[in-house]
N, C-alpha and C positions, 0 to 999 in steps of 0.2 A: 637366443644363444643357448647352448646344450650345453649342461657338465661333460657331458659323456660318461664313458666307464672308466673312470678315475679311484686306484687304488692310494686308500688313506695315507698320506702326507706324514712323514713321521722329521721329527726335526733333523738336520743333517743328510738329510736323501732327495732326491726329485721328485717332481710330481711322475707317479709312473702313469701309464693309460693303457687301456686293454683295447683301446679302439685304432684301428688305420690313422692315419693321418687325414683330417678334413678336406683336404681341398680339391683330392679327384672327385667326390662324393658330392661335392656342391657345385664344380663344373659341371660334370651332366646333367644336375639341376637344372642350372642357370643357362645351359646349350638347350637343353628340351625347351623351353618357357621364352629365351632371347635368342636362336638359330644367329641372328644376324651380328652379334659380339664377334662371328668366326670373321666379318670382314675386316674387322680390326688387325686380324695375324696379318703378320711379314714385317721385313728390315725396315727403318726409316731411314734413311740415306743423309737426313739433314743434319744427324749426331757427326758427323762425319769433319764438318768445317769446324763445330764446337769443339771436340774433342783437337782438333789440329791448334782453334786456336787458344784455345787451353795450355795445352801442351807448351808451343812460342811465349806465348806470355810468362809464363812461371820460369822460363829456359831465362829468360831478359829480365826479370827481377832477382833472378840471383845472380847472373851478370853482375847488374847494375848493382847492387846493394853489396855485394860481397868483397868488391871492389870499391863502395863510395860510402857508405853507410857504418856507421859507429855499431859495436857490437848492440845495444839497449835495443836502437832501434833493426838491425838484421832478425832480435829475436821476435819483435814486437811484430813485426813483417810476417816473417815466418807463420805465427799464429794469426795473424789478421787475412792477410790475404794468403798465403802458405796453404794454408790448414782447409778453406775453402777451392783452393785452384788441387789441391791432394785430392780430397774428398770427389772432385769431381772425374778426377781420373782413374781414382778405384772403382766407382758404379761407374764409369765409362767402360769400364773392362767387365763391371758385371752385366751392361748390355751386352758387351762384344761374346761372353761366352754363353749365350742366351743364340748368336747369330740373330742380332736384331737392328744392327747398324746394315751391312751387305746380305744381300741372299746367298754367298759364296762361302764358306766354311773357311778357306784359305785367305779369303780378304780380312777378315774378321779377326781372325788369330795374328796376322801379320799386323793390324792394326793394332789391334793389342800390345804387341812390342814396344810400338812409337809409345803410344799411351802410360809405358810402363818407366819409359826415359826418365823423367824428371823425377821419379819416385823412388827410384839410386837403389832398389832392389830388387832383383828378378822373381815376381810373384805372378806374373800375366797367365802363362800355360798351367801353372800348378793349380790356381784358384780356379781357373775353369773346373776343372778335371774334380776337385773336391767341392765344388758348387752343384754341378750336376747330379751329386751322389744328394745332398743336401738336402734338392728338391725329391729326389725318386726314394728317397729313405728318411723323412726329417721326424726327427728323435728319435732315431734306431741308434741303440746303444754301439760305441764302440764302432760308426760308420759315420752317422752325423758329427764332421768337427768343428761344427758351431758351436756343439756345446761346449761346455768343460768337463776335462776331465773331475773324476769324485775327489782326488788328491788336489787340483785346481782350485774346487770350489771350496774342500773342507780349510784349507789354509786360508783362503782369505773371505774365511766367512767369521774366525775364530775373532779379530779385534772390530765388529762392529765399524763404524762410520769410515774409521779410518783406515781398515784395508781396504774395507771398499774401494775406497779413495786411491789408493795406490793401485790397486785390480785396473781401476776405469785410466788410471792414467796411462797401464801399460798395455792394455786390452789388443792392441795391434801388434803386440810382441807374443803375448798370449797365441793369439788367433793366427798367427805365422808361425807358432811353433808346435801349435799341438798337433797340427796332421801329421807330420813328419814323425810323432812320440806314439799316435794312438792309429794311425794308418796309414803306414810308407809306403811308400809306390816306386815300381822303377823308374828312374830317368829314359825318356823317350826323345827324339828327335827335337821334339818341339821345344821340352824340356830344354836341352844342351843348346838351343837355339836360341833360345830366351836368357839363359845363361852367359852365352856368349856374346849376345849383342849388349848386354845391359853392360856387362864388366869391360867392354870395351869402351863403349859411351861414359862410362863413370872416369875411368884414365884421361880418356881425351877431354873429358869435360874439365879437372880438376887443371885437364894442361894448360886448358887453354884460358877457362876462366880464373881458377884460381882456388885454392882450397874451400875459402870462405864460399864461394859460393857455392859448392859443394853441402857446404856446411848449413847454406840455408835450406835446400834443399831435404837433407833428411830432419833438420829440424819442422819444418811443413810437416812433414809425414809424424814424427811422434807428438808435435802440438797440437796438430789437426786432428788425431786420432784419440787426444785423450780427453782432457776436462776442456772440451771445445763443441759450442750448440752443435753443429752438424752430426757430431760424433754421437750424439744420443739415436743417430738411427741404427748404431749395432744392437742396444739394450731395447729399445722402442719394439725392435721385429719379432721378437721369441719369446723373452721374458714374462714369465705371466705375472700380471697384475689384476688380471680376472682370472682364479681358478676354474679350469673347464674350456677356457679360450687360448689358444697356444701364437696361433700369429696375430696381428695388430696393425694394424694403419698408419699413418699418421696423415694429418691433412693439414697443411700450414703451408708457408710461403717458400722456406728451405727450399721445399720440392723442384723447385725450379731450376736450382742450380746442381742437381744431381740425378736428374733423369726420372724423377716421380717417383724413387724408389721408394717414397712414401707410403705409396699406394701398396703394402706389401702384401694383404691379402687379396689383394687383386692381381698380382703380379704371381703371387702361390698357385692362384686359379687359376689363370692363364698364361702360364709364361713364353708364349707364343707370340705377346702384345708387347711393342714397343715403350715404355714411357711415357712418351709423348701422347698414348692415346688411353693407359689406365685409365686417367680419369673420366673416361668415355663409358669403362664399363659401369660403373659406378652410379655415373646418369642413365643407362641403361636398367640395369638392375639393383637399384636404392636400397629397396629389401631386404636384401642378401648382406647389406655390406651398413644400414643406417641401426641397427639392431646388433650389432655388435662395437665390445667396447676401441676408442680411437683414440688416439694421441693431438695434443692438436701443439704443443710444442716440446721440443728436442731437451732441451734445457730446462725444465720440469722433469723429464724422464729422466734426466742423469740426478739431478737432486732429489726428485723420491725414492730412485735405489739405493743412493749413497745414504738419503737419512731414515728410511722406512727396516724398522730391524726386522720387518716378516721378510722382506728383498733380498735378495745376491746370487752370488751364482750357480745357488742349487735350484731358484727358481725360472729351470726348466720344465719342459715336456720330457718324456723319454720313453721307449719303447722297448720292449724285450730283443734282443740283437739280430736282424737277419743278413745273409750274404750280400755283398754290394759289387757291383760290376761298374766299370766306367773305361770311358773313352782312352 
């Protein structure tokens, strides 16, 4: 593991780096030495039934619940099964904008949509669109909006434990509204598309089922997204915990129910590779990937940030600002 060119830490700032970002550099590495990882690329097609019946399943527990079920237990719901049936529809879409469910560009995106139903927000096209930049620019100041913004992180780095606390609870409010504040994009077709089908499906859903279950619905999305294990893979991926190392692993059982996005500096490396076959590269080339530092649960990494006062949201990577194009 390399520090790199790592300019001194001062409190209140990010880690700056004077280096590229690791992970084109260690792919042609790891291409030159393992040629045969390239058989891994292309769609898996079998996300495909997951992702649908994902999708049905969580549409019929807020049915059911919203209609039969006592407020205590709707919210208990929400976060128990909710917050995991969320979780697995958001990395469902970050396969889909990867193009790693269909080889088809238009299957993918339109898939995306379906995917985007039960999560009562239209986020499917935009997330592509600033994920792509994510990977081709990650900690370019001012393009990367993974990170936080300096105003973001200086606020709720000021009350220790307990913004934190509040930061990780809202972090999906967060991460939905900083592109929009630090790099707006026009509305494009696909855009008004995603738009239009979500706000339509949200009416008719509320008609036909009924507010509550509307209700559980977006409750899913903010319980699932905050002080919820799964939800330690937004802080696990970027966060440095080892100055000098910028992305992170995770390897535990989670993985399963979210597409391996665990595997994230494998997924850095190759974003070519489905999920379902990261953990291929990894047995492939151990080396590259047993030598640096991993996570091995979700829920230890939200409670080290929240209680470690070297942690929060300044401990990013970041990079001096270059132009960004995207789709």
């Amino acid at each position: 593991m390399s520090s790199g060119a790592l300019e001194a830490k001062t409190k209140g700032d990010f880690y700056w780096s004077k280096d590229d970002e690791p992970h084109a550099r260690r792919r042609r590495e790891i291409l030159a030495k393992y040629p045969q990882i390239k058989d891994l690329y292309g769609a898996d097609m079998w996300s495909f039934p997951q992702i649908v019946a994902v999708v049905f399943t969580q549409l019929a527990a807020a049915y059911y619940l919203g209609n039969n079920a006592p407020m205590p237990v709707l919210v208990l719901a929400a976060y128990s099964l909710g917050g995991f049936a969320t979780a697995n529809l958001f990395l469902a879409n970050h396969e889909l904008s990867h193009n790693l469910v269909f080889e088809n560009t238009t299957a993918n995106r339109a898939l995306g949509l379906f995917a985007n139903l039960p999560v009562g927000i239209p986020f499917s096209v935009a997330f592509k669109r600033y994920h792509m930049e994510h990977h081709l620019f990650q900690g370019h100041d001012g393009v990367d909006t993974d990170i936080p913004t300096k105003g973001e992180a200086a606020v709720f780095s000021v009350g220790g434990a307990l913004l934190k606390t509040v930061w990780v609870m809202g972090q999906l409010f967060f991460y939905a509204l900083r592109p929009m504040l630090v790099s707006p994009k026009p509305m494009k077709a696909w855009d008004c598309l995603n738009l239009v089908t979500q706000v339509g499906f949200d009416f008719a859903f509320v008609y036909l089922a009924g507010p509550r279950a509307m209700l559980y619905l977006l409750l899913s999305v903010f319980l699932g997204g905050g002080l919820h294990p799964i939800a330690g893979h937004f802080i696990s991926e970027h966060y440095v915990f080892e100055p000098g190392q910028e992305t992170y692993s995770y390897y535990g059982p989670l993985n399963f129910l979210v597409y391996n996005v665990g595997y994230h500096n494998e997924h850095h490396d190759f974003p070519k590779v489905p999920g379902s076959r990261l953990h291929k590269i990894r047995e492939i080339a151990p080396e590259y990937y047993d030598t640096l530092k991993y996570h091995t649960s979700w829920t230890k990494v939200i409670f080290e940030y929240i209680m470690d006062p070297s942690m929060g949201p300044f401990s990013r990577t970041m990079r001096r600002r270059k132009s960004a194009k995207s789709d």
